[in-house]
FIKOLZA-1660 file (N, C-alpha, C; in steps of 0.1 Angstrom, whole numbers, plus 5000, padded with zeros to 4 digits):
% residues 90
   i   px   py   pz ch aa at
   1 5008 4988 5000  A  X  N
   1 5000 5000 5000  A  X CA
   1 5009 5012 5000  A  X  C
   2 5004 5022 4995  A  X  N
   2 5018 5036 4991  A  X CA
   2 5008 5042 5004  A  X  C
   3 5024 5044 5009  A  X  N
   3 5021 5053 5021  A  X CA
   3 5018 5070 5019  A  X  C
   4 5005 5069 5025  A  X  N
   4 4998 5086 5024  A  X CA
   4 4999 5094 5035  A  X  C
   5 5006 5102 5031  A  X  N
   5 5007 5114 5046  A  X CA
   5 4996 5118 5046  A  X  C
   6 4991 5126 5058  A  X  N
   6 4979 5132 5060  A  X CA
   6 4978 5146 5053  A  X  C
   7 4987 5148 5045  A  X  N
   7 4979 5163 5036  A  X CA
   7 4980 5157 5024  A  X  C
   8 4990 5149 5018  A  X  N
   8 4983 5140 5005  A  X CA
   8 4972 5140 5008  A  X  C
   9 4966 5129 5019  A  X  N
   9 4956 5120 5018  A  X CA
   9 4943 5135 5016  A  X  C
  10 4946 5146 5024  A  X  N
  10 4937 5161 5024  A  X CA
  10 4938 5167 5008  A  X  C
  11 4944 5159 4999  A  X  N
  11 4946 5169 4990  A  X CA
  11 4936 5157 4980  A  X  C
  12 4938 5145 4981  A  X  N
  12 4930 5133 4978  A  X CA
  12 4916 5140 4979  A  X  C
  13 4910 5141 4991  A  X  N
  13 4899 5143 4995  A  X CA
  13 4893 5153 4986  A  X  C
  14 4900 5165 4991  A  X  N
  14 4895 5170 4979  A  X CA
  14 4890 5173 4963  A  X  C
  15 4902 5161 4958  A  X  N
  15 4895 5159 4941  A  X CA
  15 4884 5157 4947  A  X  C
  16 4885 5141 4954  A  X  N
  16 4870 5132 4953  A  X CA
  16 4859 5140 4952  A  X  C
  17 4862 5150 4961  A  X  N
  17 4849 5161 4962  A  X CA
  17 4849 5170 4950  A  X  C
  18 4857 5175 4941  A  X  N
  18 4859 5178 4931  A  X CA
  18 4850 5168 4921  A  X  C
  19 4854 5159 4917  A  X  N
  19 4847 5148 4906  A  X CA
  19 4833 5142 4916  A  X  C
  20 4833 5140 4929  A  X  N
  20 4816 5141 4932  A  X CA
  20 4806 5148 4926  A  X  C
  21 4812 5165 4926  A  X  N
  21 4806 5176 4917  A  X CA
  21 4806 5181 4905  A  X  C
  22 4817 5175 4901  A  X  N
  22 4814 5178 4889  A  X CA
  22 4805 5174 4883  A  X  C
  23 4805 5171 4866  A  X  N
  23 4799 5165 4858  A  X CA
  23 4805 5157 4849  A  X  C
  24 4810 5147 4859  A  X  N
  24 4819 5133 4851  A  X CA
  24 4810 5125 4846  A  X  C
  25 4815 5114 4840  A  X  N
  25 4812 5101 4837  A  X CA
  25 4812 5093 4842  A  X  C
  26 4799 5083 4848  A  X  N
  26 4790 5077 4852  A  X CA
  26 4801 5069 4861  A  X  C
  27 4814 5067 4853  A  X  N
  27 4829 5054 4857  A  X CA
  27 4833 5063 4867  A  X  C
  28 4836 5073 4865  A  X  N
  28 4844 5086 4874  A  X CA
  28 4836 5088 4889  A  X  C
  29 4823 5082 4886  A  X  N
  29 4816 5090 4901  A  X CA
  29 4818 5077 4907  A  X  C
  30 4817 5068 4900  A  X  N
  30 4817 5052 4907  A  X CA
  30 4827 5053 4915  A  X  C
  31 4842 5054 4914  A  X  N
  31 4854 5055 4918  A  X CA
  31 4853 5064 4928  A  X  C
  32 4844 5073 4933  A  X  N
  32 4843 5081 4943  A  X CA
  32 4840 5077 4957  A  X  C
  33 4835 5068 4954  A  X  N
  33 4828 5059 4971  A  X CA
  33 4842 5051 4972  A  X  C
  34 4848 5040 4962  A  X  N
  34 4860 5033 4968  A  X CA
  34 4871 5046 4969  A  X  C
  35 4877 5055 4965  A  X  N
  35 4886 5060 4967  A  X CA
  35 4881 5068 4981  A  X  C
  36 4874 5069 4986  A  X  N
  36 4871 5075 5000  A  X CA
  36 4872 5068 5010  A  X  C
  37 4870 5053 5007  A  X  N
  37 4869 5041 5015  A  X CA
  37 4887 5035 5017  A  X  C
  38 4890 5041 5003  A  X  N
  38 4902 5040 5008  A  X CA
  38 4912 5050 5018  A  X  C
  39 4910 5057 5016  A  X  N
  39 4913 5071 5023  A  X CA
  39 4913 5074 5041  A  X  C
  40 4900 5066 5039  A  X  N
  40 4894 5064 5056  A  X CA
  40 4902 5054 5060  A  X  C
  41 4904 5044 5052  A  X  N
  41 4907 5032 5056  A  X CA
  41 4926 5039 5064  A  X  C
  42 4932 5044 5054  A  X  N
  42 4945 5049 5055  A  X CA
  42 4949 5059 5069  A  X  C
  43 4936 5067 5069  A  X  N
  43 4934 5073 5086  A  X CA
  43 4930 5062 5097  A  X  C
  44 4921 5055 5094  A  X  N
  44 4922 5043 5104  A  X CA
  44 4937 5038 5107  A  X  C
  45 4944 5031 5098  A  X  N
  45 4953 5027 5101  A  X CA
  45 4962 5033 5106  A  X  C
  46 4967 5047 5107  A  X  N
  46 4973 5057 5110  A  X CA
  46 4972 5062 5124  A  X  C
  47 4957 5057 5132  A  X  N
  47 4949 5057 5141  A  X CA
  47 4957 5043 5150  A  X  C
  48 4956 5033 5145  A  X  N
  48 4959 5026 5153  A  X CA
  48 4974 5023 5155  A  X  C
  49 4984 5026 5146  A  X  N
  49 4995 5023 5147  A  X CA
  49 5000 5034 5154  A  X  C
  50 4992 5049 5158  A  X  N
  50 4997 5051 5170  A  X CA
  50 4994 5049 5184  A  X  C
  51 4981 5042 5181  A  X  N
  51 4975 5036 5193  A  X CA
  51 4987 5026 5199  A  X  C
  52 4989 5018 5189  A  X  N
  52 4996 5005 5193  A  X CA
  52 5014 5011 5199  A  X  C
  53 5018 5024 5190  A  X  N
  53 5031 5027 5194  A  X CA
  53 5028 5033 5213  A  X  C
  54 5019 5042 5214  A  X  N
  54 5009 5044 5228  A  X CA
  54 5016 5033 5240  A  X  C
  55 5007 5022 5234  A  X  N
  55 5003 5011 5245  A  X CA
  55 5018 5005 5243  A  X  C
  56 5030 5002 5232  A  X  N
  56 5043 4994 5236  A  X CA
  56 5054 5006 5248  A  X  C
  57 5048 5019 5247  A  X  N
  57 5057 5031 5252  A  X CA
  57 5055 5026 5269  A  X  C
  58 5038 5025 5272  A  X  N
  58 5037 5021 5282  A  X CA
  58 5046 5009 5292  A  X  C
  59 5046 4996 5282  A  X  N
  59 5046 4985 5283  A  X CA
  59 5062 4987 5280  A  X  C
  60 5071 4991 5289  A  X  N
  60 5086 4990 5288  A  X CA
  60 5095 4983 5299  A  X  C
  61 5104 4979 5299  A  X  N
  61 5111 4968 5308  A  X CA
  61 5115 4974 5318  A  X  C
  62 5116 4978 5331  A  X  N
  62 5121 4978 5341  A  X CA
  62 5134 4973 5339  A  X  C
  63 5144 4982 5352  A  X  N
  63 5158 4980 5351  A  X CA
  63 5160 4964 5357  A  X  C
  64 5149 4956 5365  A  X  N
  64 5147 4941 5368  A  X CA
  64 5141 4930 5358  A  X  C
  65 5139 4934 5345  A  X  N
  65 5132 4925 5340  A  X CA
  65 5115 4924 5338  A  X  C
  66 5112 4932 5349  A  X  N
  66 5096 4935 5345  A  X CA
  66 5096 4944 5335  A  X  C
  67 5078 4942 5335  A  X  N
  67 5069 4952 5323  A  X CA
  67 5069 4964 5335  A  X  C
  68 5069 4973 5334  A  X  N
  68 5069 4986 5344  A  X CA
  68 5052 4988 5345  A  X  C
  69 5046 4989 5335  A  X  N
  69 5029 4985 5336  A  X CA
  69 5028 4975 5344  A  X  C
  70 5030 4965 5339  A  X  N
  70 5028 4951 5347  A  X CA
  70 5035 4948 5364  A  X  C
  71 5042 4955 5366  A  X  N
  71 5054 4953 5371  A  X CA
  71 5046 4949 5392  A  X  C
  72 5040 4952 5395  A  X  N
  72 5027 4949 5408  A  X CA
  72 5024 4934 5407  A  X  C
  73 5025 4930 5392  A  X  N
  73 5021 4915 5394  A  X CA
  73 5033 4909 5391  A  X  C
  74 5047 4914 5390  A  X  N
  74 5058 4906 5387  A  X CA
  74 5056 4901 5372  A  X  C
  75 5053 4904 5361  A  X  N
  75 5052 4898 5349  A  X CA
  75 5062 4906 5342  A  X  C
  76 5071 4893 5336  A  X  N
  76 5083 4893 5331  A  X CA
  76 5080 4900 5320  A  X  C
  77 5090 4910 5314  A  X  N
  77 5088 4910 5298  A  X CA
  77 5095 4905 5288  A  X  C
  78 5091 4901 5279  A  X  N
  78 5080 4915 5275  A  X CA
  78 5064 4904 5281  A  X  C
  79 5055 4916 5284  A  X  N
  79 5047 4912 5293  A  X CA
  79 5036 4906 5282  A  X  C
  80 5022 4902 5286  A  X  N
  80 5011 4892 5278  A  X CA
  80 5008 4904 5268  A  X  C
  81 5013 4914 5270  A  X  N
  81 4997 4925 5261  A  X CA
  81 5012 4930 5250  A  X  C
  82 5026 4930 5253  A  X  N
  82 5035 4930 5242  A  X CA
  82 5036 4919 5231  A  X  C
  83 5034 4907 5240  A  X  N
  83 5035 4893 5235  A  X CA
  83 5019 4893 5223  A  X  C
  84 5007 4899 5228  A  X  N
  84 4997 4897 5219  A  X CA
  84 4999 4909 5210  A  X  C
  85 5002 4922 5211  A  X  N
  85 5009 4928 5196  A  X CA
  85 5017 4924 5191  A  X  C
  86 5029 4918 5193  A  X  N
  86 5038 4908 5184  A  X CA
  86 5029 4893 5178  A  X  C
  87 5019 4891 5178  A  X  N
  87 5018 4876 5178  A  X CA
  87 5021 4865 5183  A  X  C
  88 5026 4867 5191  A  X  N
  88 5036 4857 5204  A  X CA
  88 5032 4852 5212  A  X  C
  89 5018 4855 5216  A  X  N
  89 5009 4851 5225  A  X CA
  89 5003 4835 5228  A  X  C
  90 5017 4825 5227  A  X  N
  90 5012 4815 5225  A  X CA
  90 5008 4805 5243  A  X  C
% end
């Protein structure tokens, strides 16, 4: 997927809304609903990968080997909630 900065993806937006109003061809408006869907989709993702950078900042090792979040229950790291964003969670 080509990575879209957030004023690309603002400058995107805008055609779409451009060829929404215009007076394109029938193919042109069609492409208006998926290219928006993509667009959103691209801020979603954008949304969560700082979500996820958020919650690993939290979730950091103690100078003993704990999760510093976790660290009350002694849970070694990387702790269950690093292990389930890596996939590791076995």
């Amino acid at each position: 997927m080509i990575d879209l900065t957030p004023e690309r993806r603002a400058e995107l937006r805008h055609y779409a809304e451009v060829v929404r109003s215009a007076d394109y061809e029938t193919t042109m408006l069609a492409h208006y609903g998926e290219m928006l869907a993509l667009l959103d989709a691209a801020d979603e993702r954008d949304k969560l990968a700082t979500t996820i950078k958020r919650v690993r900042a939290l979730h950091e090792r103690d100078g003993e080997g704990f999760c510093v979040v976790c660290d009350f229950y002694m849970t070694p790291h990387p702790c269950p909630t690093l292990r389930a964003l890596d996939g590791t969670d076995a």
